[in-house]
PLY file of the C-alpha trace (Angstrom):
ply
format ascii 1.0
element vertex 88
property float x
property float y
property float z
element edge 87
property int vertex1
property int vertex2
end_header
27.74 -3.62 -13.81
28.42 -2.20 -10.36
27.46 1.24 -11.92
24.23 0.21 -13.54
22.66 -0.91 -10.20
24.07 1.78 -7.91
22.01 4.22 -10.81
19.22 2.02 -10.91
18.57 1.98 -7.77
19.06 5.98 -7.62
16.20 6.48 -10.32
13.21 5.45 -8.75
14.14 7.02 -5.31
14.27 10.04 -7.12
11.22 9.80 -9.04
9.14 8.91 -5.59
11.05 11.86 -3.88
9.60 14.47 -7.06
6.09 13.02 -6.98
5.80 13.39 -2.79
7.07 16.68 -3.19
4.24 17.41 -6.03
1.55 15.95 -3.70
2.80 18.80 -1.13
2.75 21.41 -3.40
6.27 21.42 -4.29
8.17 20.76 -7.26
11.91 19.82 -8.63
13.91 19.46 -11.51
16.55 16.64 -12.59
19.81 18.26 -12.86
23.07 16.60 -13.50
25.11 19.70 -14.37
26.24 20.35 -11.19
28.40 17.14 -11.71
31.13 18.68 -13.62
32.22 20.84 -10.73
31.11 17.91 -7.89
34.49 18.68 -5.67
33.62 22.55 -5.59
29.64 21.85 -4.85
30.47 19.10 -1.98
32.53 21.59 -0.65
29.63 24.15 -0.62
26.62 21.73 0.50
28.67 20.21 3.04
28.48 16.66 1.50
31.31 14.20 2.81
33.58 12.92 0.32
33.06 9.65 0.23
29.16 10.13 -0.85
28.56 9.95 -4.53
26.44 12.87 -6.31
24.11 11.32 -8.80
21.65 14.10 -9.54
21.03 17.37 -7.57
17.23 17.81 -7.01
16.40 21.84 -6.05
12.90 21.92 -4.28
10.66 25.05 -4.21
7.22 26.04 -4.16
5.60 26.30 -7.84
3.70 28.91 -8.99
0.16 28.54 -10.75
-1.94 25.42 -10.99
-1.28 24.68 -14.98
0.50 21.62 -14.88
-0.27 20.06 -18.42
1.22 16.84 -19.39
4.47 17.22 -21.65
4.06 16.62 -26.03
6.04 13.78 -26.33
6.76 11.93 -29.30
4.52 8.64 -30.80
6.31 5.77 -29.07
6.92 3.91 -32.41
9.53 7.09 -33.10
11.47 6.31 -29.55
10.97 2.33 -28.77
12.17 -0.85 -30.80
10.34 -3.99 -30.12
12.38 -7.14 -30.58
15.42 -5.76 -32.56
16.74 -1.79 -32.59
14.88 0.32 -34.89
11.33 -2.20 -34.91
9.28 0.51 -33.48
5.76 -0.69 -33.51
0 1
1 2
2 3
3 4
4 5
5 6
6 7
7 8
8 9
9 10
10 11
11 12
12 13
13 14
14 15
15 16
16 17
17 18
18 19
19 20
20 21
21 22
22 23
23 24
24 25
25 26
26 27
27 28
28 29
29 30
30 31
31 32
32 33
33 34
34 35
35 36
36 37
37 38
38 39
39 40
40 41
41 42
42 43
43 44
44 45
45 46
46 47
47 48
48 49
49 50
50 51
51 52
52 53
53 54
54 55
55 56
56 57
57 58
58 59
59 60
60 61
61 62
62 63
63 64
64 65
65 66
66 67
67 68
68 69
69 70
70 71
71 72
72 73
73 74
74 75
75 76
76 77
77 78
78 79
79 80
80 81
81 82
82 83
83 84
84 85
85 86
86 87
């Protein structure tokens, strides 16, 4: 339970962190990877050892202006409603 709300409350910092960088004209990607060598990256970034790594968030200037919004899937093929697998 612990767990749940210490990522919970990760998530949406994150999010509003990506979308102020967009409105600056910078962008990110969610990356978790880095997680499976977290000792060897602390060591690297300089990040204390008692600080958890949730996500690692690289920030850069994009190139272009052709943002599009991603093809995603009809909601009734990725939601339930009521019980698992009732996607309406």
């Amino acid at each position: 339970m612990a767990q749940a709300g210490l990522y919970g409350s990760i998530l949406p910092a994150a999010w509003s962190f990506m979308l102020a960088l967009r409105s600056r004209g910078l962008g990110t990607a969610w990356t978790t990877l880095h997680l499976r060598y977290e000792e060897e990256i602390a060591r690297l970034l300089g990040i204390p050892a008692n600080i958890t790594q949730a996500a690692l968030l690289p920030v850069a200037y994009y190139t272009g202006e052709d943002f599009q919004p991603a093809r995603r899937l009809p909601v009734a093929q990725v939601s339930s409603w009521n019980q698992w697998g009732d996607g309406r």
